[in-house]
N, C-alpha and C positions, 0 to 999 in steps of 0.2 A: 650539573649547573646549566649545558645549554639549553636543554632539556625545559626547566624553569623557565630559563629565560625566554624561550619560543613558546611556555603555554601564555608567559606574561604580557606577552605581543598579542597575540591571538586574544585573548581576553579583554584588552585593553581597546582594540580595534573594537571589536563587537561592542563591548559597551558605551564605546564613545560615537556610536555611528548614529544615534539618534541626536547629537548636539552638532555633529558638522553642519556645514553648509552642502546645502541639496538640491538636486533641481524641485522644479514646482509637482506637487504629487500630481497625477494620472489621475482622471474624473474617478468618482465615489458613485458607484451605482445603487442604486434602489436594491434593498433586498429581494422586490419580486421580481428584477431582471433574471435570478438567477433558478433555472430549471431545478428542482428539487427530486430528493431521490424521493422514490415510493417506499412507504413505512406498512410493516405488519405488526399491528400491537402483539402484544403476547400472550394474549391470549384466544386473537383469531389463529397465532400460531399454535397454539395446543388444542386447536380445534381442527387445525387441517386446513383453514382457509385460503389455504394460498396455493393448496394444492392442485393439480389436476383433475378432474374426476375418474374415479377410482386410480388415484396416485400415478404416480412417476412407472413407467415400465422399470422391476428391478432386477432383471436379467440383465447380471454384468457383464462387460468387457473384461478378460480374462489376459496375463501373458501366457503364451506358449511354454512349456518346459524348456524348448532351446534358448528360449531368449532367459526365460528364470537363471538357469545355467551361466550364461554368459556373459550376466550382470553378477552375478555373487562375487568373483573377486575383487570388482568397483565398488560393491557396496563393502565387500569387510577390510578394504582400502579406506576406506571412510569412516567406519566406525571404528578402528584405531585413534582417528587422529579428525574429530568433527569440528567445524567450524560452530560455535556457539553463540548464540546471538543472546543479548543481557539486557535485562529489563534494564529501564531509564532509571529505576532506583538507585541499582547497581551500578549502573554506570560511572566509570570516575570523570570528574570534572575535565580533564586533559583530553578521554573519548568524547566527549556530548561538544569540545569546543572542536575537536578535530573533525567532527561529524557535520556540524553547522557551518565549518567553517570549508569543506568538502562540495556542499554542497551550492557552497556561495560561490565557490573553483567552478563549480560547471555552469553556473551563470553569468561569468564573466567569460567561458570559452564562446566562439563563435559556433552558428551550429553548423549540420554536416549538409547542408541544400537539400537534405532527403525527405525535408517534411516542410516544405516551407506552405506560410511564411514563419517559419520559426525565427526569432529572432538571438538565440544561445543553442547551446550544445542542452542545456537543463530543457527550454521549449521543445526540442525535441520529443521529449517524451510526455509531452503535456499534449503536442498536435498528436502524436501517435496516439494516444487513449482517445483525445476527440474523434479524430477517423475509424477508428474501430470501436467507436463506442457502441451500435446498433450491435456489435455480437458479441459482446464482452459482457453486457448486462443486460438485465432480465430474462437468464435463460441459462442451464448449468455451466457453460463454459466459463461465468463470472468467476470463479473461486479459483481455477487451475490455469488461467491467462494469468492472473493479477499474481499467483506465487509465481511463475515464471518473470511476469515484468517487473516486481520486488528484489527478486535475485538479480535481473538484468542491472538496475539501477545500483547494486551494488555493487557489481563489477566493473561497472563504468568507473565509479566513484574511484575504487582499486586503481584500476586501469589509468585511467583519465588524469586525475585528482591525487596520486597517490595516498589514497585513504588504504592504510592498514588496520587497522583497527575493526574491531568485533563491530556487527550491524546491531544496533539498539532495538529495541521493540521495548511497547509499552501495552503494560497491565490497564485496561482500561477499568476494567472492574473494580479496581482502588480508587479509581477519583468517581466513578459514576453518580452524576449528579451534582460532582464539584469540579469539575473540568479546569473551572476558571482558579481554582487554589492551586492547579501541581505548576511546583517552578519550571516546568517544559516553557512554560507560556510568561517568563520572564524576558528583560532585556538582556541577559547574557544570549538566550540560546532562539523561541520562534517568535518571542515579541507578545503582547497581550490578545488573548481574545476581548476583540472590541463587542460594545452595543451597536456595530450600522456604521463604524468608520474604518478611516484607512488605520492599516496597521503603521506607526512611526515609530516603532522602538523596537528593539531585538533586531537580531543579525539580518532580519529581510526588510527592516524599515523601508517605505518608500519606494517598495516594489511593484515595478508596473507589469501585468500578467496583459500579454499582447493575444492570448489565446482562450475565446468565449468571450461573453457568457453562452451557452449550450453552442451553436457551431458557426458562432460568431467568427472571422478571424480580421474584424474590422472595426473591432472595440475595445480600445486600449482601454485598460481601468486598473485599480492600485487594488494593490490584496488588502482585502477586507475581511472582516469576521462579524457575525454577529450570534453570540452566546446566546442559549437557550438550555437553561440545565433541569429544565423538565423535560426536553427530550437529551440528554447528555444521561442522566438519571437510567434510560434505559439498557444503556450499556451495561448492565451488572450481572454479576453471576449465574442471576437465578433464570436469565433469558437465553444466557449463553448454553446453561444448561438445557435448557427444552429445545434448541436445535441442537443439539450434540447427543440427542436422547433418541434424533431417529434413524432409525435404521440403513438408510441409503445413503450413498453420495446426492445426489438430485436431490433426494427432500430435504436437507441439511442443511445445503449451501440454497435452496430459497429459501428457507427460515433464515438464515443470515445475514443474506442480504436484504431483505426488507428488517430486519429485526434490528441487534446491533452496528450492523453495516450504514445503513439508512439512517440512524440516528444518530452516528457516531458525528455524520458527513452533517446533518442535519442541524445538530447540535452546536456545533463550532459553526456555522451558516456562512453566507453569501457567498466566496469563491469554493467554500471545501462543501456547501450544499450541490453545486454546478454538477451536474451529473457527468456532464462532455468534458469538463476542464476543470474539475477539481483538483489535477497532481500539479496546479499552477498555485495552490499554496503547499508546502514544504512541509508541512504537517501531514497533511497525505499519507505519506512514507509510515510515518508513526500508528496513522490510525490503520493501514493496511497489513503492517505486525501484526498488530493483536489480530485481524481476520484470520489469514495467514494461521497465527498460533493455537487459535480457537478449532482450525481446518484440522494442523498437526494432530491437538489434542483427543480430537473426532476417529483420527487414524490410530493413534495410539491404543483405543478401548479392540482393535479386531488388526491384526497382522494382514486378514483379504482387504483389507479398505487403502491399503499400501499398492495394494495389484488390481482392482479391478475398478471399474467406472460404468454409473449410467445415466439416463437423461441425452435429451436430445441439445444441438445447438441452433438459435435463435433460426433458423433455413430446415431445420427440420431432421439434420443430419443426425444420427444415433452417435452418438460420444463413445472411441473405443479407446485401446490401451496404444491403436495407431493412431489416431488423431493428430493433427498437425497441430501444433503451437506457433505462433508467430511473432516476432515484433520488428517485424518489417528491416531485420538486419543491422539491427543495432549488434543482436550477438544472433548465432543462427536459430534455424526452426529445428525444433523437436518434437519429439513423439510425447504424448502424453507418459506412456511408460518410462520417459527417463526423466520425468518431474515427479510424479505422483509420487515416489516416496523421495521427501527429503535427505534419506541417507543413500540414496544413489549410488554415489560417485560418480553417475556419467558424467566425462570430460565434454564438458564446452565450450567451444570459443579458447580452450588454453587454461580454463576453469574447472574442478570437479565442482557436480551439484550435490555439496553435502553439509547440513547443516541443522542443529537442532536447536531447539529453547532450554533455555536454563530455567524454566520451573513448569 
């Protein structure tokens, strides 16, 4: 019965947050303020065009058998007992408002002074993507930053927010090219994808994103959308499929990023197009799942693609299974080897890293 009664609060708040009295919205920017990710149709992807000449170096980075050793009882610590993350389908109404409502918790925390001018504990991790955004994108390290800073974000949530509850991820390849039909994008839970306005309904109504557009940190402006489900449309199966068809880390994860990465961000438009500042709309999260799961999937077809890694980072540095991961101490740095396979178990931060998709 409390149980009820606390989803009925929670529901009740969210829904009713577009009819309170509010302050005045945060300037409405032009769609072309907002830096755009670069797009790879799918067909210069099945062509190779985005690739290097003569390809990516695919001489991987390997773990040592000491260290293979040394992780097996974390990882089959973890696969007893995995964390599963549920598509938005699945998901019960009670998660999606505990979720949304988690995530409004960390925008009302104040932030840690580590990344100013962040204005909440959530800006935090909106300045952090813009400051590292030069080697986070366009260059392999994009894929195995963003699982690390996904996972970060939901430990915080844990941590912070007390959010127990399974992390959602969403299928994008069910709405592709209808974005604007799945109820995500209701007033219960991110609010409507608009054509070019601010967002006023849904649980982020009226939210002023104090970080961007691209490395802005002196343009305050309200989270916006503007739909586009001819590039929304490219998100579908058959794209996701032709980057998961190639053989390397490095060539995969640039087919993804420009492919369904790029249009996913593109598609929902103006703050979630913003290359520097797009995790300043809350859908972010959602769209970065499915990457993410797409990444999983990729791994799933070869057990080596769990241990080994190639491709260089945005400086030039060759990507190994040592490689540093960072986010600036939100939770600590890691070695690529204790991210690259989601079933882990490495303890971090007071956390294991283990966790897979339910479909």
């Amino acid at each position: 019965m409390r149980s009820s009664l606390v989803l009925l609060a929670i529901s009740a708040a969210l829904s009713s947050a577009s009819i309170l009295p509010r302050a005045a919205l945060a300037p409405n920017l032009p769609t072309d303020a907002f830096p755009k990710f670069q797009e790879l149709t799918q067909s210069d992807a099945k062509s190779g065009k985005d690739l290097p000449p003569g390809g990516f170096d695919t001489t991987p980075s390997r773990f040592g058998a000491a260290a293979g050793a040394a992780s097996s009882a974390a990882s089959a610590a973890c696969s007893a007992a995995p964390n599963i993350r549920i598509e938005w389908r699945s998901y019960s109404r009670s998660d999606r408002l505990a979720f949304v409502g988690a995530i409004k918790c960390l925008m009302g925390k104040p932030p840690s002074g580590q990344f100013p001018p962040s204005k909440s504990r959530y800006e935090d991790f909106v300045r952090l993507h813009q400051m590292w955004m030069p080697n986070i994108h366009g260059n392999p390290k994009f894929m195995i930053w963003h699982r690390y800073y996904l996972w970060t974000f939901h430990m915080v949530l844990r941590d912070e927010c007390g959010f127990n509850r399974a992390l959602p991820w969403w299928d994008e390849t069910l709405d592709a090219g209808r974005f604007g039909q799945s109820d995500m994008f209701t007033n219960d839970y991110f609010g409507s994808i608009t054509r070019g306005s601010c967002v006023t309904n849904g649980a982020f109504a009226g939210l002023t994103c104090n970080i961007g557009p691209g490395s802005s940190t002196t343009t305050p402006h309200c989270l916006s959308r503007n739909l586009d489900e001819s590039l929304t449309s490219q998100c579908n199966s058959g794209f996701v499929n032709t980057c998961n068809s190639r053989g390397d880390y490095a060539s995969m994860q640039s087919c993804s990023e420009g492919g369904p990465h790029a249009y996913g961000h593109n598609g929902i438009g103006n703050v979630m197009s913003d290359v520097s500042a797009s995790p300043s709309d809350p859908v972010f999260w959602m769209h970065h799942s499915f990457i993410d799961h797409n990444f999983r999937i990729w791994q799933n077809q070869d057990p080596a693609r769990t241990t080994t890694i190639n491709g260089n980072d945005r400086f030039g540095n060759p990507l190994t299974m040592n490689t540093i991961v960072t986010v600036a101490g939100i939770r600590p740095d890691v070695k690529i080897s204790d991210i690259m396979n989601t079933m882990s178990g490495v303890m971090i931060g007071g956390h294991p890293f283990c966790y897979k998709y339910s479909y």
